[in-house]
C-alpha positions as CSV (number, residue, x, y, z in Angstrom):
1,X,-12.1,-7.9,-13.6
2,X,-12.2,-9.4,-10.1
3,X,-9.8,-8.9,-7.6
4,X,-7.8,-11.0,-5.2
5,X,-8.4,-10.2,-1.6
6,X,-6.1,-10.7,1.3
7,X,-7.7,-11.0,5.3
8,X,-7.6,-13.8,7.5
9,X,-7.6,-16.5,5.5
10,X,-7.3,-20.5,6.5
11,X,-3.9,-22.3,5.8
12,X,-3.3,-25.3,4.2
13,X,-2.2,-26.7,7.9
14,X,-6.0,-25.7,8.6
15,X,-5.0,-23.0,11.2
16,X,-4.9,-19.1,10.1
17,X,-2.7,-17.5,7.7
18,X,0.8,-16.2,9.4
19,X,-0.5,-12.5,8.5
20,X,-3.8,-13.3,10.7
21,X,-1.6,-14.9,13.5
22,X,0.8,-12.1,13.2
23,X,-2.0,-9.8,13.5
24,X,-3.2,-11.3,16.9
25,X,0.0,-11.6,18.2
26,X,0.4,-7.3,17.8
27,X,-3.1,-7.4,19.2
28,X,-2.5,-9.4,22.1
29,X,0.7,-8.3,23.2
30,X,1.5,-5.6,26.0
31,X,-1.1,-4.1,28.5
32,X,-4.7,-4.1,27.3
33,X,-5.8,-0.5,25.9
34,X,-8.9,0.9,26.5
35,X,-10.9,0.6,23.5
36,X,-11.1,3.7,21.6
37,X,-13.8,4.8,19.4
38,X,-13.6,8.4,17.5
39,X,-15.1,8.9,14.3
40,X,-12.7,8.5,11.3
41,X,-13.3,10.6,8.2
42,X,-11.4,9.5,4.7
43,X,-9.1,13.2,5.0
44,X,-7.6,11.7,8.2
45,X,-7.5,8.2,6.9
46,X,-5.7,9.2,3.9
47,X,-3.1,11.5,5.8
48,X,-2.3,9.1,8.7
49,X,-2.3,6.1,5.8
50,X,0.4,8.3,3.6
51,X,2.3,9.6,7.7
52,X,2.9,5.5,8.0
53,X,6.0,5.8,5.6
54,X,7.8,7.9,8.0
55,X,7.8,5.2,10.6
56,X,9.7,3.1,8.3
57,X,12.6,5.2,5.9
58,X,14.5,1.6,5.2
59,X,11.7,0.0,3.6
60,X,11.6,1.8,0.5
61,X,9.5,-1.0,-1.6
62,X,6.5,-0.7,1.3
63,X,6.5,3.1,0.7
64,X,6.1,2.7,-2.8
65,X,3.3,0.1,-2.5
66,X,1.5,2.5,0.4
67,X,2.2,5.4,-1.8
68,X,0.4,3.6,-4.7
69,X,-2.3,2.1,-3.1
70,X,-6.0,4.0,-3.0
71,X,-7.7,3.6,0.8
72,X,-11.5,4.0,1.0
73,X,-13.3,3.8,4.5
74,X,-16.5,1.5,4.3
75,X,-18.7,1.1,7.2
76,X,-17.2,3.4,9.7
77,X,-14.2,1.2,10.5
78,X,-12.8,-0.4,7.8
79,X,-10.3,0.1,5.3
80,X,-10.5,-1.0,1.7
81,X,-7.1,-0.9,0.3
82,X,-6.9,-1.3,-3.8
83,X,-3.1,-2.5,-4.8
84,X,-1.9,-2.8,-8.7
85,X,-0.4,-5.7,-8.2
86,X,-0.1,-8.9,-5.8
87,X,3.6,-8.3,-4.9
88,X,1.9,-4.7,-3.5
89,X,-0.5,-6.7,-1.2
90,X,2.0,-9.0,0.1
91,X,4.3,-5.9,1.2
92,X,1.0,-4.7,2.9
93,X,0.3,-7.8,3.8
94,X,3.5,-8.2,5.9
95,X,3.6,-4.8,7.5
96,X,-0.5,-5.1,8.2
97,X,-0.2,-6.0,12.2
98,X,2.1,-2.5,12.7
99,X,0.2,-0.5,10.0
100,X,-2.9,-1.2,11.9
101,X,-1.9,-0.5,15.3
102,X,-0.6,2.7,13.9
103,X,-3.7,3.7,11.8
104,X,-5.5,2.4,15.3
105,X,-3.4,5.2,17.6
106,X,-3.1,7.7,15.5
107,X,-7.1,7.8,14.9
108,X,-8.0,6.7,18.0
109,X,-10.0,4.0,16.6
110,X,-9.4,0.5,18.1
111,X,-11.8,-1.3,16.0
112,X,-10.3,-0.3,12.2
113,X,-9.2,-2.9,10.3
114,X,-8.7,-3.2,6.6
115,X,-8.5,-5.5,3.7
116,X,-6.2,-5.4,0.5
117,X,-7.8,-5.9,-3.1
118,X,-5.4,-6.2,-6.3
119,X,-6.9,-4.2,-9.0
120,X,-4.1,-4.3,-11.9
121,X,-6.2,-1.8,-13.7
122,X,-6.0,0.5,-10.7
123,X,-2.6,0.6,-10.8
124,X,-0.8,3.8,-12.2
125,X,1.7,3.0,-15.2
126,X,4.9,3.4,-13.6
127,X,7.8,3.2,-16.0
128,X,10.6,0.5,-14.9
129,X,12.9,-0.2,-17.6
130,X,15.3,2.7,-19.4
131,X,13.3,2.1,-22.6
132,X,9.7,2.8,-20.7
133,X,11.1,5.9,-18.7
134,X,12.6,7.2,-22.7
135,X,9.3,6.5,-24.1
136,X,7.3,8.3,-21.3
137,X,10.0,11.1,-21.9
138,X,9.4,11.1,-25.6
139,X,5.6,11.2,-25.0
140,X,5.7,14.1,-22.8
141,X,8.6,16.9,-24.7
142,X,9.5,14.8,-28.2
143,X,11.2,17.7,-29.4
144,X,13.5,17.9,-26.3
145,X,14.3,14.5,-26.2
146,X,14.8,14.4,-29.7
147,X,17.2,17.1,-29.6
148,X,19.0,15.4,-26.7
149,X,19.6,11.9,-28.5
150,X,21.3,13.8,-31.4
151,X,23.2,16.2,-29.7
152,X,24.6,13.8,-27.2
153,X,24.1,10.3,-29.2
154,X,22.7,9.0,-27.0
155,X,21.5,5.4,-27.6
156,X,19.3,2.5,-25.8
157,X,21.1,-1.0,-26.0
């Protein structure tokens, strides 16, 4: 199945998408670093990818879609990000201009970058819905559960 892919891609206005412009805007901004250029290793990657969520504890649907997603470094420098779903890549999406300068300082890497790939069959199965998390339940202990519906009777509506 192919996936969607998200980078800097041309608006209908014919400039470049507001992610790409946000993106320049973060690169531009403030006093110009020195470029930085240290080997990056998938361990790190991984780590300082998962060490992102602490930088932001109010944004609890980003975590999840960081915390879901698989990274693989191609090429050196850039990141390949697989998502389960498109609403995943758009939180990515939005958060891309501080997740890279992040990923950037904390590996000492100026030239990362990375793009986002929805891959629905990826994605783990997540239980939403009270029926999905009883049914997962029931999977994993059915005597327990069992035992728990008719002690308690306990019911879905």
């Amino acid at each position: 199945m192919p996936g969607r892919t998200s980078g800097m891609m041309p608006s209908l206005r014919g400039g470049v998408s507001q992610s790409a412009n946000n993106e320049q805007a973060a690169a531009s901004s403030g006093p110009q670093q020195p470029e930085m250029n240290e080997p990056v290793d998938e361990p790190a990657l991984r780590r300082t990818w998962k060490q992102f969520i602490q930088t932001i504890p109010e944004e609890k649907l980003l975590q999840t879609a960081i915390l879901n997603s698989r990274v693989k470094l191609s090429e050196g420098t850039h990141i390949n990000v697989t998502v389960g779903s498109d609403e995943q890549m758009q939180r990515i999406n939005e958060n891309k201009a501080p997740l890279l300068v992040f990923l950037r300082q904390q590996l000492r890497n100026s030239r990362l970058d990375l793009s986002i790939v929805v891959n629905a069959t990826a994605a783990p199965k997540v239980p939403l819905t009270p029926r999905e998390r009883m049914a997962e339940m029931r999977k994993e202990n059915p005597e327990l559960i069992d035992e728990l519906v008719n002690t308690f009777g306990l019911e879905l509506s």
